[in-house]
C-alpha positions, 0 to 999 in steps of 0.5 A: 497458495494462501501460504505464499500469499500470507508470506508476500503480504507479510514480507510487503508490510515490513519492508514497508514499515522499515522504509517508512521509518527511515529519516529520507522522504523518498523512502517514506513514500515508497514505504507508504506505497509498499504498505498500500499494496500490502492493504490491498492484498490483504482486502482483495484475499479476505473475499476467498481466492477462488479462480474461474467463479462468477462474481453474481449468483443467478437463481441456480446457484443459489443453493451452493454459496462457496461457488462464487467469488466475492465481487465486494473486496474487489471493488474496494480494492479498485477504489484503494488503489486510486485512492493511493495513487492519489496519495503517492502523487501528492506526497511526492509534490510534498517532496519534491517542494520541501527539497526544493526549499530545504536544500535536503531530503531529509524528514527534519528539513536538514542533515543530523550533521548540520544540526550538530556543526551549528552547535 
């Protein structure tokens, strides 16, 4: 299972990474959210995948420590994941107005072909 979590993670942040270098702004957002996915699942596994653990100890189990799960990667990526939502929504405003005025959806503001023709 960690295996195919590693592989999904890793398959996560490349794509992410080759849409994020892609001169498109829609593609730079959805390689921004690919990587904030990549993120969280990469904190959520550093607390163990362990299944049907209590997240808190109570005084019994204290002696066996890998008996539970770790409550800490959790709540990050809770917060991660608003944190990106956030950040998606305002990238898109931020999109959606510069091709509103630029007439493009290109990073530059305009098309390599224009640039070249007013030359």
């Amino acid at each position: 299972m960690e295996l195919m979590v590693a592989i999904f993670v890793g398959v996560l942040t490349g794509t992410g990474i080759y849409l994020t270098l892609r001169a498109r702004t829609f593609d730079l957002v959805l390689g921004l959210t690919l990587l904030s996915y990549a993120v969280n699942l990469l904190i959520f596994v550093m607390g163990r995948l362990t299944v049907g653990r209590p997240p808190i100890l109570d005084g019994s189990h204290a002696s066996t420590l890998a008996n539970y799960a770790d409550p800490l990667p959790q709540a990050l990526v809770l917060t991660a994941i608003v944190i990106s939502f956030a950040m998606t929504a305002l990238l898109l405003v931020i999109a959606l107005v510069t091709r509103a005025e630029t007439g493009s959806d290109h990073v530059d503001g305009e098309e390599p072909q224009a640039r070249e023709e007013r030359r």
